[in-house]
N, C-alpha and C positions, 0 to 999 in steps of 0.2 A: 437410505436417507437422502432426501433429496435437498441438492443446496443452489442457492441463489448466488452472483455474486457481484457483489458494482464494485466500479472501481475508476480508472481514468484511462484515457487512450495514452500510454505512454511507454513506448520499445525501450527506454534505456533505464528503468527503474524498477519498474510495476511488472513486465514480464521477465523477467529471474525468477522470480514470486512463483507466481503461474506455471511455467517452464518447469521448474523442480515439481510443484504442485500438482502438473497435471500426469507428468514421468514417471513419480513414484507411487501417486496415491489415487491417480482418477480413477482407478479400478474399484475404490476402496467406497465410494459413493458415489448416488447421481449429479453429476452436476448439470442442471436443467435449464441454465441462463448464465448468460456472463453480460452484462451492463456494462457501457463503458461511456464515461461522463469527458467531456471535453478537457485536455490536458490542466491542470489547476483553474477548474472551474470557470467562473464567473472572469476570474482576474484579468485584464484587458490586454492583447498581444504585447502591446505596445510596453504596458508596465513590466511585466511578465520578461519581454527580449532587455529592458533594461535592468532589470534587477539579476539576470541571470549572467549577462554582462562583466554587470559587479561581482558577483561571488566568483565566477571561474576566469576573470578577466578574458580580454580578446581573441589570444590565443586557445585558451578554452573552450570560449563559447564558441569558435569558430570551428572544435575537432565535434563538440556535442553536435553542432548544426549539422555536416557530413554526415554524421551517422544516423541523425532523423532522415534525411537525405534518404538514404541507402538505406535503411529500412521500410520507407515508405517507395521504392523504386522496386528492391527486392522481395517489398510483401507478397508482392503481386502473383508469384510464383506457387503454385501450387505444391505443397507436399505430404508428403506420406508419415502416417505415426512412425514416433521413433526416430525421426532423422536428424542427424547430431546438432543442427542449431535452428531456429525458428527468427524473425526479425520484427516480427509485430507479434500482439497476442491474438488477432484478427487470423494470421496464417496460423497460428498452433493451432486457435479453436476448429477454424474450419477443414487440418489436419487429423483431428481425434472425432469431428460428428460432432461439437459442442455450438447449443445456437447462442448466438453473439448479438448485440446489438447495439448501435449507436444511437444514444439519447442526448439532451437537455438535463435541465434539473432534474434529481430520482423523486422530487416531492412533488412535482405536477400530476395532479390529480388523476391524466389521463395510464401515465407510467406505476402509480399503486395502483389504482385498477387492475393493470396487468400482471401486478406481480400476485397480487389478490387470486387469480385468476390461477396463474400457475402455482399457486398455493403449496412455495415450499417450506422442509421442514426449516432450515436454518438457512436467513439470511447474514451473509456474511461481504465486511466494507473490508474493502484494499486499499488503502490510500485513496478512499474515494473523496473528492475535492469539494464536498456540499456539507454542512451540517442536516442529519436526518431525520426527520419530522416525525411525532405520533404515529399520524394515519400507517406509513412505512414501517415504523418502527414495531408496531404490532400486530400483523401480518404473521409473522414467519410463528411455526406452531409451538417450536423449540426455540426462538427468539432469535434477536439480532445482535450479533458479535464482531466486532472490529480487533482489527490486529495495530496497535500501535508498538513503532519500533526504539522503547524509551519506558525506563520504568518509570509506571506510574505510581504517587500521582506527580513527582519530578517529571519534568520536561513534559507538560503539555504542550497542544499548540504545532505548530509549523515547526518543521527544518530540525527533526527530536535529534538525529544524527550528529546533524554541524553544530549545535548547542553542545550533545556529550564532550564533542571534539577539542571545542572551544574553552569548557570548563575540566578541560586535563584529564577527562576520565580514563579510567586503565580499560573500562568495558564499556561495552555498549549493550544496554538494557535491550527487553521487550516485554510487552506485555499484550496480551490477548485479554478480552474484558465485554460482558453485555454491556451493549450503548443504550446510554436514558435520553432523554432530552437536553443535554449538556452533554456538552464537546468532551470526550474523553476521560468520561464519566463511567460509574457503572460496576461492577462484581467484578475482580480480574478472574479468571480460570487457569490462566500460568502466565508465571513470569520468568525469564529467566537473562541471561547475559553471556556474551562474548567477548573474548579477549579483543582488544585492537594492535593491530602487529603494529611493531617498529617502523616508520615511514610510511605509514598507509594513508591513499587520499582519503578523498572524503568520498570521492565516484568508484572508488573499490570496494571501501565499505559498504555503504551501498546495497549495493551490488550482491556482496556476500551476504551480508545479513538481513537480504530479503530472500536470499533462497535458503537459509537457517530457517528461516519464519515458516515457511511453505512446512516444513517437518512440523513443527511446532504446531499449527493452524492444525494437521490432518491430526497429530496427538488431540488437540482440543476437541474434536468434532465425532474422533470416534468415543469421546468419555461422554458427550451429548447424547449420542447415537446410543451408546450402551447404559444409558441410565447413572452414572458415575461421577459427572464433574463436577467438582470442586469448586465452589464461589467464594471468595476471598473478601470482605468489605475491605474500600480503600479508605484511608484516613486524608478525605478532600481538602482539609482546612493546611495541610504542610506541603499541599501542590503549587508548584511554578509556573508560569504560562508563559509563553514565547512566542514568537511571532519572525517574518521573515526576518534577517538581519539588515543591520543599516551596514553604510558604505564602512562607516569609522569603524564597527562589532566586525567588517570583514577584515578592514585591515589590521585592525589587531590578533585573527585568525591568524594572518599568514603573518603578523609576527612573532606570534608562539609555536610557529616552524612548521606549523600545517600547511596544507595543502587541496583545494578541491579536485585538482584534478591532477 
């Protein structure tokens, strides 16, 4: 079965995901494309360095900026499958023989064309930073499935993690789900949750519960594959939306003893 996959250029989030993904299960299907959309989209550097700012404060943002640093220093480096750590998802793909490619919007005309074109079975979003339009969205022959890390239809929207954090959960949902034309919409195909340890940031979580997801994704994919999966209708009308946090929604984060980083 052959998969599609967009997502964002992003070493400190997105590739855990991938990493686990591509370690345990690339064998398990084609993966014929990986798309990689500018880090949070559209959203302007400038907004973007100051709101990130805010959430992990100076000392934070300044340990995340290093490691952008040093994963874009150390992409560079050529490696062999299998080698215990990767720094971009640009080095892993071009590790494993996966073609990769840096885009713009996935709903420019020119880029469904292409995906048209390499006519996969299942188009599958990561954290991809666009809302995905028609034309895209029905393409893939086995359709188009997004991994959101937040059960839905609770915690729509941005930042599903630092929302659970925020509203005291013991877990941290996910859900896997066909995308309609609305944001985080759609059949889920599984859902499921992780415990949150005692003391844990927000940047570990994370972290962890994007390379759970990566299991999770390849379970969804082969119940595609094998004619089997499960579609779940979501009850839309008891869903929440959320959006990035404001300064005050952060500090009251780290008055309820959390932490991002």
């Amino acid at each position: 079965m052959r998969i599609e996959f967009l997502t964002q250029d992003d070493p400190l989030y997105v590739l855990p995901f991938f990493d686990e993904f591509v370690r345990h299960h690339g064998t398990e299907f084609e993966i014929s494309h990986v798309a990689l959309c500018p880090t949070m989209g559209s959203r302007s550097r400038t907004r973007m360095v100051r709101e990130l700012t805010q959430l992990y404060g100076l000392p934070g943002f300044v340990r995340l900026s290093t490691r952008l640093v040093l994963a874009k220093i150390l992409g560079t480096l050529r490696k062999k499958p299998g080698a215990p750590r990767y720094v971009t998802l640009s080095q892993l793909c071009r590790s494993y023989g996966i073609p990769i490619e840096h885009i713009g919007n996935p709903n420019a005309p020119a880029f469904v064309e292409s995906v048209r074109l390499r006519a996969p079975d299942v188009l599958v979003s990561v954290a991809c930073p666009y809302i995905l339009k028609e034309p895209l969205l029905t393409i893939a022959l086995k359709g188009a499935i997004n991994i959101h890390h937040a059960p839905l239809p609770r915690y729509k929207g941005m930042m599903p993690t630092f929302w659970q954090l925020f509203h005291r959960e013991k877990t941290v949902g996910l859900t896997i789900h066909y995308m309609g034309a609305k944001i985080d919409e759609g059949e889920a195909l599984l859902q499921e949750e992780q415990a949150i340890e005692p003391g844990e940031s927000l940047d570990h979580l994370i972290q962890r519960s994007k390379r759970h997801g990566a299991h999770c994704m390849a379970e969804v994919l082969c119940q595609i594959r094998d004619g089997n999966a499960k579609r779940c209708p979501l009850d839309h009308a008891k869903g929440s939306y959320f959006t990035f946090p404001t300064a005050e929604e952060i500090r009251e984060f780290r008055r309820r003893g959390y932490r991002a980083i």
